[in-house]
C-alpha positions as CSV (number, residue, x, y, z in Angstrom):
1,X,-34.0,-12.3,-4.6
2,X,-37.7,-11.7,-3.0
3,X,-38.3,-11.0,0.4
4,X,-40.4,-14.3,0.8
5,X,-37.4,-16.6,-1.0
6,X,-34.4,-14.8,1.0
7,X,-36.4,-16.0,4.4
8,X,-36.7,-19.4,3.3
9,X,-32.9,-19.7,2.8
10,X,-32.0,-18.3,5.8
11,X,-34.1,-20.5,8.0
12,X,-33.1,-23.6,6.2
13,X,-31.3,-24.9,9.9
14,X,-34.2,-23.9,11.8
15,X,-36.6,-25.4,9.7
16,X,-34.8,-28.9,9.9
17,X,-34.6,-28.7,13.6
18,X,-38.6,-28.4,13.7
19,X,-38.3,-31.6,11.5
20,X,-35.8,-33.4,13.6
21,X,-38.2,-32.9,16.6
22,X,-41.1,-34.5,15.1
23,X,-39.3,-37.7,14.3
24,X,-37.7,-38.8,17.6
25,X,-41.5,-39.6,18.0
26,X,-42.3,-43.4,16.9
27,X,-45.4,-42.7,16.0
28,X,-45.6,-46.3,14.5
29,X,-49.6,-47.0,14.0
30,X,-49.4,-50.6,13.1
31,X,-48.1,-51.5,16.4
32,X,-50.3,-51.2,19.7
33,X,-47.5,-50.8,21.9
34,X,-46.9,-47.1,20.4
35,X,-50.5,-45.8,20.5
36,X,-49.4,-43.4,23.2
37,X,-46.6,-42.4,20.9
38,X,-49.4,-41.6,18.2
39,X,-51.2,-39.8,20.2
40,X,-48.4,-37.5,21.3
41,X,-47.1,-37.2,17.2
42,X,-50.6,-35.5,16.8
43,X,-50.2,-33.3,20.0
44,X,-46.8,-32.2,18.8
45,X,-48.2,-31.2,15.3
46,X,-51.7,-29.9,16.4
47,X,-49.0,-27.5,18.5
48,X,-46.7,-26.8,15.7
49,X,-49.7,-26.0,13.7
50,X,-50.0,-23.1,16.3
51,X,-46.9,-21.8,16.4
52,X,-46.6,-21.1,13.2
53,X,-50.0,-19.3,12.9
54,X,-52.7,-21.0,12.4
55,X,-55.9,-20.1,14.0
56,X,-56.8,-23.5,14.6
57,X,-55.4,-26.2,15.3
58,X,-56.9,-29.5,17.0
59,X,-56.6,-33.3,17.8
60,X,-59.6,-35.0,16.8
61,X,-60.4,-38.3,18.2
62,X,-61.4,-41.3,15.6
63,X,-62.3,-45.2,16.3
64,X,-58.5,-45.5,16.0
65,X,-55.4,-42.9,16.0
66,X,-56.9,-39.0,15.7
67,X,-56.5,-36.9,13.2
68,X,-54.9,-33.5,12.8
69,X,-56.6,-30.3,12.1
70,X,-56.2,-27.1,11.3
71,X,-57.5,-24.0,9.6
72,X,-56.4,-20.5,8.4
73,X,-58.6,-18.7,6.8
74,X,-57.8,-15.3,6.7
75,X,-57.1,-14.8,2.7
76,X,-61.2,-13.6,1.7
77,X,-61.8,-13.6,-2.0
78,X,-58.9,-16.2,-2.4
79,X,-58.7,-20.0,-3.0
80,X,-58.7,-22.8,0.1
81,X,-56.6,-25.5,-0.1
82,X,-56.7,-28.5,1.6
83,X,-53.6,-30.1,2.8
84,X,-53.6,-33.6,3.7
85,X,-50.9,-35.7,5.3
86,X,-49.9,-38.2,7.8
87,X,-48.0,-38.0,11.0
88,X,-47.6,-42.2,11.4
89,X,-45.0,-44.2,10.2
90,X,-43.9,-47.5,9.2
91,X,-42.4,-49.9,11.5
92,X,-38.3,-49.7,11.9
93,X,-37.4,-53.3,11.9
94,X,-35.1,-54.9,11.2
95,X,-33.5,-52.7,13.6
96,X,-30.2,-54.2,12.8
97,X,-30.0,-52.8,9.7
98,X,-30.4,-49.1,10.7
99,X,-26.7,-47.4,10.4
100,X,-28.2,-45.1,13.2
101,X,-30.9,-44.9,15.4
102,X,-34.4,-45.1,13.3
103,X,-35.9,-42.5,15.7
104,X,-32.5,-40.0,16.2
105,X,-33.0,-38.2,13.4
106,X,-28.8,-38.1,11.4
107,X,-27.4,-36.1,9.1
108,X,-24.8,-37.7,6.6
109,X,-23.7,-36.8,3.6
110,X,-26.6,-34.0,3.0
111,X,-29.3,-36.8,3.8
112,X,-31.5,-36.9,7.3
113,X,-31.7,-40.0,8.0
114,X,-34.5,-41.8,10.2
115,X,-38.3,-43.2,10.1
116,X,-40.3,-40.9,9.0
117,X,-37.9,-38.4,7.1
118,X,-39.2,-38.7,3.8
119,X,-42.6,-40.5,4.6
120,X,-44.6,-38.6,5.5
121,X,-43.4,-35.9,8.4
122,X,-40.8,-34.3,6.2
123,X,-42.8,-33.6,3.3
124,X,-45.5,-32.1,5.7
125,X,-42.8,-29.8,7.4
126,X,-42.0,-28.4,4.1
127,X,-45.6,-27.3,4.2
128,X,-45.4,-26.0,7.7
129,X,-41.7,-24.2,7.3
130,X,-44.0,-22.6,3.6
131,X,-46.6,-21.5,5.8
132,X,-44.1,-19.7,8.9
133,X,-42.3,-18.2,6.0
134,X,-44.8,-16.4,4.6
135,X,-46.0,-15.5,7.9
136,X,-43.2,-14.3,9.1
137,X,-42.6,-12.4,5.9
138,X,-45.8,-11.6,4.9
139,X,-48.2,-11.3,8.0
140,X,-50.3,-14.0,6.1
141,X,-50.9,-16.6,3.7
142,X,-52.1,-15.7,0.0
143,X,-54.7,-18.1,0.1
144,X,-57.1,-19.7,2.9
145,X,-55.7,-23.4,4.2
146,X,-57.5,-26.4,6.2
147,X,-54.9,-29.1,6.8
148,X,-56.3,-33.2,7.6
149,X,-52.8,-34.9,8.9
150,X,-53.9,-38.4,9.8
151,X,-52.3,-40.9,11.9
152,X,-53.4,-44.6,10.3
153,X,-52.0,-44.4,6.6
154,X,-49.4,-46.7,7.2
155,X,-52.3,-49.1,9.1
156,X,-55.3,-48.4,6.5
157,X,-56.5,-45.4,7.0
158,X,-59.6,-47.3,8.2
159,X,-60.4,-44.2,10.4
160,X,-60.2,-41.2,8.1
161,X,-63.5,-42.2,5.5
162,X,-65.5,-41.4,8.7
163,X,-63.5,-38.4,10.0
164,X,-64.0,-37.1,6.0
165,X,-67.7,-38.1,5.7
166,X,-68.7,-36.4,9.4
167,X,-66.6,-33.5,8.3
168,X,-67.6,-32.6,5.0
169,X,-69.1,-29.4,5.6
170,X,-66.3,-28.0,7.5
171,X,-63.6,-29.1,4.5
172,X,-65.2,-27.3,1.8
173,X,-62.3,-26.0,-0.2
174,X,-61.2,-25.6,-3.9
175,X,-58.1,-27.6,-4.3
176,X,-56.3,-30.6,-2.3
177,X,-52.7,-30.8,-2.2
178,X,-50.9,-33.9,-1.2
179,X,-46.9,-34.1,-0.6
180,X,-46.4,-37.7,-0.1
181,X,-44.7,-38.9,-3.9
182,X,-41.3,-39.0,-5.4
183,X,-39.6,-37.0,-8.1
184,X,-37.8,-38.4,-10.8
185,X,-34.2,-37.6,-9.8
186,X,-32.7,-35.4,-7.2
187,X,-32.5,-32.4,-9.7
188,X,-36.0,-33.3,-11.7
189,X,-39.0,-32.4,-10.0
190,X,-42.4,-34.3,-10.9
191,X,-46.3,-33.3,-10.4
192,X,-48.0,-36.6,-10.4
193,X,-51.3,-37.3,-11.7
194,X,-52.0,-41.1,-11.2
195,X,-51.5,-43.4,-8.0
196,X,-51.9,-47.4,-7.8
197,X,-54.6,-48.9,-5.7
198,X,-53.9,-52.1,-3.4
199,X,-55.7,-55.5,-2.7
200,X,-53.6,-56.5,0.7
201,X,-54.2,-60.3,1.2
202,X,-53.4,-63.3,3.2
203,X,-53.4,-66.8,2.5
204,X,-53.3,-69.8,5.1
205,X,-52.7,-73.6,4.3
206,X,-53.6,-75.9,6.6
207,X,-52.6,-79.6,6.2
208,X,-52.3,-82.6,9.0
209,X,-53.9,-81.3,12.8
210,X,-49.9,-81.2,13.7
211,X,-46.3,-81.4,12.6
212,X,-44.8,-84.8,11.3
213,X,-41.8,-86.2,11.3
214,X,-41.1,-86.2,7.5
215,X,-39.5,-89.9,7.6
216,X,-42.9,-91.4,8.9
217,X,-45.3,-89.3,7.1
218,X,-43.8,-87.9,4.1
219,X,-44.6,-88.3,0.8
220,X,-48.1,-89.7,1.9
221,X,-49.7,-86.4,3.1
222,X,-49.7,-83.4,1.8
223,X,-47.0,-81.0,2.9
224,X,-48.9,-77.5,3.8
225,X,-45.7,-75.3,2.6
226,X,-45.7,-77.2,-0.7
227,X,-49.3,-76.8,-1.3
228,X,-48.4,-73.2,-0.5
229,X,-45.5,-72.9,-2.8
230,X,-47.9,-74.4,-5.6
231,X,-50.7,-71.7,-5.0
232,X,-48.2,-68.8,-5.4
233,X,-46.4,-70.8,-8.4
234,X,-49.9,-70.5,-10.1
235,X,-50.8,-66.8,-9.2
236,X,-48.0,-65.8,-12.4
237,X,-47.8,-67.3,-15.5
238,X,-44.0,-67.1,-17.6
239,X,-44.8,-63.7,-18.9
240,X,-45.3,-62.3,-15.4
241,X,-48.9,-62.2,-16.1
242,X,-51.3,-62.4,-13.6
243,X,-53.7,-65.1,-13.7
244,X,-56.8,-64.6,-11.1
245,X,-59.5,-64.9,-14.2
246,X,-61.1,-61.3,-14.9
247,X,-58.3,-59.8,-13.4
248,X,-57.0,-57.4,-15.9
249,X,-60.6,-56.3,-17.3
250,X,-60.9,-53.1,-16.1
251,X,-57.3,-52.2,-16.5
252,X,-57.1,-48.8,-18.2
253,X,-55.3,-48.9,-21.2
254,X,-52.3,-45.7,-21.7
255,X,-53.2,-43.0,-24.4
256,X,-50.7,-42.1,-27.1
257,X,-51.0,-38.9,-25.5
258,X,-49.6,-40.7,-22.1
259,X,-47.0,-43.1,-23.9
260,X,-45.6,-40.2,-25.9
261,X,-45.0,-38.5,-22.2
262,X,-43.9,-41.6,-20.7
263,X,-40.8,-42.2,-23.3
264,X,-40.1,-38.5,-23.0
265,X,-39.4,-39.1,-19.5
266,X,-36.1,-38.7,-18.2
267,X,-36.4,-41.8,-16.4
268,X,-32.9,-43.7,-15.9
269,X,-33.6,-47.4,-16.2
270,X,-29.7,-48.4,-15.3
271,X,-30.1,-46.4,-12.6
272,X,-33.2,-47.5,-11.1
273,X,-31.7,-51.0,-11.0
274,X,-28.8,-49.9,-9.3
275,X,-30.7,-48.6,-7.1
276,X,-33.0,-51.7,-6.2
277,X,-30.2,-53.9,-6.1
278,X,-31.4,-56.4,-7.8
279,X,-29.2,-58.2,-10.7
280,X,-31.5,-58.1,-13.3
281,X,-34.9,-56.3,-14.5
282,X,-37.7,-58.8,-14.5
283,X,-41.5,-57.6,-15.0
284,X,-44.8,-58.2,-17.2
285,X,-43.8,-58.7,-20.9
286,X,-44.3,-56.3,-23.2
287,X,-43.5,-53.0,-21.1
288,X,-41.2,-51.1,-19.7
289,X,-39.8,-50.6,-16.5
290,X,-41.3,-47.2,-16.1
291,X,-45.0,-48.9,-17.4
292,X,-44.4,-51.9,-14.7
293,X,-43.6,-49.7,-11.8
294,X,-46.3,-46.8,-12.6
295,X,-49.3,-47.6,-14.6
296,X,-49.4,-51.8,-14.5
297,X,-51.0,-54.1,-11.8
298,X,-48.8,-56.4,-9.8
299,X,-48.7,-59.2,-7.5
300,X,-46.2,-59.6,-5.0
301,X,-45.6,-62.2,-2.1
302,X,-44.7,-59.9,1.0
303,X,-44.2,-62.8,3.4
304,X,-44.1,-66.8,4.0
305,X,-43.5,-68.7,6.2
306,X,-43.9,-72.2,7.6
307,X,-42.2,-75.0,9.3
308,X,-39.0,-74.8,11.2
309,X,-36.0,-72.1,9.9
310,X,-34.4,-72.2,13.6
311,X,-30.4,-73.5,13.7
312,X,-29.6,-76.7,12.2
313,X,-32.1,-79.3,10.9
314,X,-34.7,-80.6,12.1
315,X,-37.3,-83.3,9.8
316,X,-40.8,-82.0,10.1
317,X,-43.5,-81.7,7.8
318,X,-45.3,-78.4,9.2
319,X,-49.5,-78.4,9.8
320,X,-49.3,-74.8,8.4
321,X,-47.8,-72.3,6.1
322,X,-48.8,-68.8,5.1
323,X,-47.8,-65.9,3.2
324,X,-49.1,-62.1,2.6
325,X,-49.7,-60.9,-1.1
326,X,-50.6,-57.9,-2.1
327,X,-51.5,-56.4,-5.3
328,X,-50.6,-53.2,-6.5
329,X,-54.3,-51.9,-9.0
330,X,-54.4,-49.4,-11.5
331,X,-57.2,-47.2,-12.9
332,X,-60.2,-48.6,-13.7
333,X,-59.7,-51.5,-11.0
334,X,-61.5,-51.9,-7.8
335,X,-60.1,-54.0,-4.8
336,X,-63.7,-55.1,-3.8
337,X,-64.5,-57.1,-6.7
338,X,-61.6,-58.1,-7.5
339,X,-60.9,-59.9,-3.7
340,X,-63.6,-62.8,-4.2
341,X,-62.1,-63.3,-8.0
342,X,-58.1,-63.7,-6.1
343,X,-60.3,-66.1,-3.3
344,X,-61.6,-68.3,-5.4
345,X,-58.5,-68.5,-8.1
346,X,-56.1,-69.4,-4.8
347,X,-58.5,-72.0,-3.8
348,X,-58.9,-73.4,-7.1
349,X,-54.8,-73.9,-6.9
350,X,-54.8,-75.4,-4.1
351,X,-53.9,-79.4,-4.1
352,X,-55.9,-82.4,-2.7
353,X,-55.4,-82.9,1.4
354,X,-55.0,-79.5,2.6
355,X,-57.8,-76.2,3.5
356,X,-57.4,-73.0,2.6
357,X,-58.3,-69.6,4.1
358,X,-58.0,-66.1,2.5
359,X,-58.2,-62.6,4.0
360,X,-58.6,-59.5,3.0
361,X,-56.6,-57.1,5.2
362,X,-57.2,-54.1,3.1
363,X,-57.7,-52.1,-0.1
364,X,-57.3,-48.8,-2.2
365,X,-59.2,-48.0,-5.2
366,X,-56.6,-46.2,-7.6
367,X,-56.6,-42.5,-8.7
368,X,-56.3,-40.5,-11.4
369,X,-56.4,-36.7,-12.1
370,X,-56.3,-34.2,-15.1
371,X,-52.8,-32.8,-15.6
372,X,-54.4,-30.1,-17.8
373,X,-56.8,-28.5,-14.8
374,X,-56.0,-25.0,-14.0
375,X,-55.0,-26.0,-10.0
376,X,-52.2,-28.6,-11.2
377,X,-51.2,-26.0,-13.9
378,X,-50.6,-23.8,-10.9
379,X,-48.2,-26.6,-9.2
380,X,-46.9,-26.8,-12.4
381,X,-45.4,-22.9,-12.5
382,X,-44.3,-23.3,-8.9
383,X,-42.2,-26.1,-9.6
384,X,-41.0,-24.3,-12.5
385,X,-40.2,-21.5,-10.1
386,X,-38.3,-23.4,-7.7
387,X,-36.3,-26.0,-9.7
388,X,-34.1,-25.5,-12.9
389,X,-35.2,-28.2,-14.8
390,X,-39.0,-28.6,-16.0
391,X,-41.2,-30.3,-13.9
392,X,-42.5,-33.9,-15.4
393,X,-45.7,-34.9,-15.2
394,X,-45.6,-38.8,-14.0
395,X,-47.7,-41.4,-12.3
396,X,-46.5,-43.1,-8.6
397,X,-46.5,-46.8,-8.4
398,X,-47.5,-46.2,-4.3
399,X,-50.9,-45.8,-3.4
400,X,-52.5,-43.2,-0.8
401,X,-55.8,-45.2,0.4
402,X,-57.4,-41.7,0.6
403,X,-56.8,-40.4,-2.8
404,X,-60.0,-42.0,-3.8
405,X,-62.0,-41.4,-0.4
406,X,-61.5,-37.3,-0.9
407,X,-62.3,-37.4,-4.5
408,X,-65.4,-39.1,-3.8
409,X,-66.1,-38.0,-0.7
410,X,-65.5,-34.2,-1.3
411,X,-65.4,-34.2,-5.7
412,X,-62.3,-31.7,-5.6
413,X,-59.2,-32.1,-7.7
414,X,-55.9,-32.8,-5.9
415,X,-52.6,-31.6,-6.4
416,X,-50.0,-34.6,-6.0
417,X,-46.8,-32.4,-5.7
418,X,-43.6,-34.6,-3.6
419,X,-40.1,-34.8,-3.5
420,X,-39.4,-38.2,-2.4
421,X,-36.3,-39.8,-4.3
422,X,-36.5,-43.7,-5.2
423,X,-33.6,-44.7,-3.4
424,X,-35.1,-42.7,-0.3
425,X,-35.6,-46.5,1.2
426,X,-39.3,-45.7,2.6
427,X,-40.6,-48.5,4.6
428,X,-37.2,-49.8,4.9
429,X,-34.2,-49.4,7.2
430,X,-32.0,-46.3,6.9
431,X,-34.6,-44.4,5.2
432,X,-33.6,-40.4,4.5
433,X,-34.7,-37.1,2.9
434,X,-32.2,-35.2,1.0
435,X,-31.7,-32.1,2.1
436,X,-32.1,-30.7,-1.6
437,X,-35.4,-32.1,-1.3
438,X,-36.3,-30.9,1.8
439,X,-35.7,-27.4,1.1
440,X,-36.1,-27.4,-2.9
441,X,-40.0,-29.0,-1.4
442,X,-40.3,-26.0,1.3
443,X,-39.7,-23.3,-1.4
444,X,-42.2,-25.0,-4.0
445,X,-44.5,-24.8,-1.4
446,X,-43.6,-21.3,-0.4
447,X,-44.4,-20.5,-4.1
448,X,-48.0,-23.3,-4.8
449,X,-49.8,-20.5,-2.2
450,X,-48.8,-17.6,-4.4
451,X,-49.7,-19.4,-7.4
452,X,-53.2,-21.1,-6.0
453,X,-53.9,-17.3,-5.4
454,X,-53.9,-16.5,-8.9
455,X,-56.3,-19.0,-9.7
């Protein structure tokens, strides 16, 4: 066992309390009431950063939450990578549901359980417990780093396009690596090459100018939640088929070369069910579950509501109802045009007697990479290195807003190298890391610097 690999086993307890301190922080960004909170997340990173060695290491102020950077550049002749994370995270509700504390980060059962733990601050502190390994071991890195760790990507990241754009000089680099996916099982790691975009809307129904009692006045006015119910009845036809005209267009069709990869995936559909638990599959006809989840576009009602769901009953017709829908885009989509296409389809659903509004909260254009370039061929040996089983090459159903911003922004190619688990429950209560993540994630790291390095 090398030097560098025997110090990242024995600071495997150390490493996770580093971890555990960044996540009793509710750096929640959505949520005004935690700005401070956000604030001090980047502090305590921009600080970590140090400690660890960086030279640099610095809160940068932004219309919105700052960003995180830092720099180490002390590896001449060799490659710079760009690391980019994010230090926010989702909301914890419903709080009920949390078997502990969201922001008390728990061990149980070889799982750390809280907000956070997988998405994103774990996978960056793999990076960081990398980098203090090979420090510590080492005296430096093996190639030159400038980390962006952002505090809106749960929000938007409406910030970050004009942190990247004033900044582009400075974050000149070779390669960007990103630690924010999943792996295909807790044994099977993954380098992933494609992420969805996302349309996020909202859609409002406004019927009578207040609520009726539904004896008096119903069945002779339209009901808003009905009208409602209709619209999102119409947004889907029986073969889960979207139907906003123009919609699937650009949609980028698989090559053989992809579907031959894609069946030779060791991806468990039973399992993936159990997982969800849901009773049955259900999807767009015609493909798999694998195909639905990774390289199809979706439409998916988020939230209604409307009328009175209190105790009891109680016989009103409501003046309003509303729900969120968001759609999940693939490669060669684009949520700008596609928004006035969804406007005017919901609006064309929508029955006699009530008005509609639609909003568009926010969007992602997809992303997709070549496997085959000589930096993800380099992520490709260090997962080899780490892990016992060959890595797959996949695409993530999620989206990372920024995917797109960087590769337009800076042109580099990007390294999409996580070890999230599906039944991880991101965004959800009781979300964890596995510990075999964690630390299977901090030695790939360890090992994507000395690889990088040999170009």
């Amino acid at each position: 066992m090398d030097a560098l690999t025997q110090y990242l086993e024995q600071n495997q307890d150390r490493f996770l309390d580093d971890l555990k301190a960044a996540l009793r922080i509710p750096s929640i960004s959505a949520q005004s009431a935690h700005r401070a909170d956000v604030r001090r997340c980047a502090e305590h990173f921009a600080k970590h950063m140090k400690a660890i060695g960086l030279t640099r290491a610095e809160v940068v102020d932004t219309p919105g939450h700052p960003v995180v950077y830092g720099e180490w550049l002390g590896a001449p002749g060799a490659p710079t990578m760009l690391l980019y994370g994010h230090y926010d995270v989702q909301p914890p509700d419903p709080l009920e549901l949390w078997q502990s504390p969201p922001f008390e980060p728990t061990l149980r059962d070889g799982r750390l359980y809280a907000r956070g733990a997988c998405d994103d601050k774990g996978q960056v502190y793999m990076h960081f417990s990398a980098m203090a390994a090979h420090f510590a071991v080492n005296g430096r890195l093996p190639v030159n780093v400038k980390l962006v760790i952002e505090g809106e990507e749960e929000s938007g990241s409406d910030s970050l396009e004009g942190f990247l754009r004033a900044w582009k000089d400075r974050l000149g680099a070779d390669v960007i690596v990103v630690s924010d996916t999943s792996m295909l099982g807790p044994d099977q790691p993954s380098l992933c090459y494609a992420l969805r975009g996302l349309l996020y809307t909202e859609i409002h129904v406004v019927g009578p100018a207040r609520d009726l009692h539904s004896g008096e006045f119903g069945g002779a006015v339209m009901n808003p939640a009905n009208a409602l119910s209709a619209i999102i009845a119409g947004l889907k036809d029986g073969d889960g088929r979207i139907t906003v005209p123009g919609f699937y267009d650009r949609v980028r069709a698989l090559t053989p070369t992809e579907l031959a990869a894609i069946r030779a995936l060791p991806f468990d559909d039973a399992g993936f069910l159990r997982e969800s638990g849901a009773p049955a599959p259900f999807g767009e006809k015609g493909f798999s579950t694998y195909e639905r989840i990774t390289s199809r576009p979706t439409l998916d009602v988020n939230g209604m509501w409307s009328g009175y769901i209190g105790d009891g009953a109680k016989t009103v017709l409501p003046s309003f109802a509303g729900a969120k829908v968001s759609m999940r885009l693939v490669p060669d989509q684009d949520p700008e045009p596609l928004f006035p296409a969804f406007e005017a389809h919901v609006r064309r659903l929508a029955p006699p007697g009530v008005t509609v509004k639609v909003i568009n909260h926010h969007g992602a254009v997809p992303f997709i990479t070549d496997p085959d370039h000589p930096m993800l061929q380099a992520a490709y040996r260090a997962l080899a290195r780490a892990w016992t089983k060959k890595p797959a090459l996949i695409r993530e159903g999620g989206s990372i807003p920024v995917m797109a911003t960087f590769q337009e922004v800076l042109g580099l190619p990007s390294i999409l190298m996580g070890f999230g688990l599906h039944d991880d429950q991101v965004h959800a209560p009781n979300e964890k890391y596995s510990l075999t993540s964690f630390h299977g994630g901090t030695k790939s790291c360890a090992y994507l610097y000395e690889e990088l390095a040999k170009r």
